[in-house]
C-alpha positions as CSV (number, residue, x, y, z in Angstrom):
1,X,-2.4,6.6,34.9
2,X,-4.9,9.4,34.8
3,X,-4.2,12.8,35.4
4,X,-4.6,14.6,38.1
5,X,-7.2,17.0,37.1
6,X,-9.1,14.6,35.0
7,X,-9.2,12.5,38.6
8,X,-10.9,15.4,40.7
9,X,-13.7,16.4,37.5
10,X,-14.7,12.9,37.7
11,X,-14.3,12.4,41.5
12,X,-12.4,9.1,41.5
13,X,-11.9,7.4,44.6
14,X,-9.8,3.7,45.4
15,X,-12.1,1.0,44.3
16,X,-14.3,2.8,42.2
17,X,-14.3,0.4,38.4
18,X,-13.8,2.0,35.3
19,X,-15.3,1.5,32.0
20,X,-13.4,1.9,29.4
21,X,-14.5,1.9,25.7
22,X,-12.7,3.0,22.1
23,X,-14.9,6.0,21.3
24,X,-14.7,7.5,17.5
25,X,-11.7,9.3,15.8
26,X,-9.3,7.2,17.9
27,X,-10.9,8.8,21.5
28,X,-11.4,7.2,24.9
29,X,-14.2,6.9,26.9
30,X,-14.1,6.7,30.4
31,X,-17.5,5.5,32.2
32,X,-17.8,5.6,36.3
33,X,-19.0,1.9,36.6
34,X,-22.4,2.5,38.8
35,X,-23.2,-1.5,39.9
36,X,-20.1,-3.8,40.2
37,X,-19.6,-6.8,38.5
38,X,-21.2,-10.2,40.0
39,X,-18.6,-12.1,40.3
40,X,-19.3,-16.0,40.3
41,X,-17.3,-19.4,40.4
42,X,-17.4,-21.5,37.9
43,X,-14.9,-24.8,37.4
44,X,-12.7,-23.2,39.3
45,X,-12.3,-19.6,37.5
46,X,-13.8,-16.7,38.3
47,X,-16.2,-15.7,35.8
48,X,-18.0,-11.8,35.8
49,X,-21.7,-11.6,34.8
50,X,-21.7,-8.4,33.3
51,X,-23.8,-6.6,29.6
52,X,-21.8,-6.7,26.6
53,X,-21.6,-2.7,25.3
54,X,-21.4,-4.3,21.7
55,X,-22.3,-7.7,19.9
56,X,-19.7,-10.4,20.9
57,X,-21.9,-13.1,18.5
58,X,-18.3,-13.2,16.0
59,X,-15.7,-11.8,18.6
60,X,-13.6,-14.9,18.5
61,X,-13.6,-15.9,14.7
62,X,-13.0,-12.5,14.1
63,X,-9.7,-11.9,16.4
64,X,-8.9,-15.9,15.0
65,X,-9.0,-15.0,11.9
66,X,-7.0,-11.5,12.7
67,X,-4.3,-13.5,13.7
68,X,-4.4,-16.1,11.4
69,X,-3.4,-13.3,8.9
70,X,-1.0,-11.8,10.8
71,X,0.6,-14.6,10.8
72,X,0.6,-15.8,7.6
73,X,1.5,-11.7,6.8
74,X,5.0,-12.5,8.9
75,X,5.7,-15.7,7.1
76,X,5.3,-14.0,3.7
77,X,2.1,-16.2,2.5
């Protein structure tokens, strides 16, 4: 939910997207999406073409491994 007087500074409207990103010192950033995502079909799933804001190269070793210690953290490895 977003409050009300945040909604009317930015000048929300239905269907407008949001951006959302972690900022620093544990803020959020909220970005007015401008272009809306291209959708595409692909196997069956919906896949959206959209830029990365950050380098996604070691995303998924990098949650992997997160939970791969977190895990071994809870079984007392």
């Amino acid at each position: 939910m977003i409050p009300a007087a945040l909604h009317e500074q930015l000048q929300l409207v239905p269907g407008m997207t949001l951006v959302v990103q972690k900022g620093g010192q544990g803020n959020v950033l909220l970005q007015v999406q401008t272009e809306p995502a291209v959708l595409v079909e692909k196997d069956g799933l919906l896949i959206a073409r959209v830029t990365a804001l950050s380098d996604l190269s070691n995303i998924t070793r990098t949650v992997r491994d997160q939970r791969i210690f977190d895990l071994l953290q809870r079984v007392g490895l």
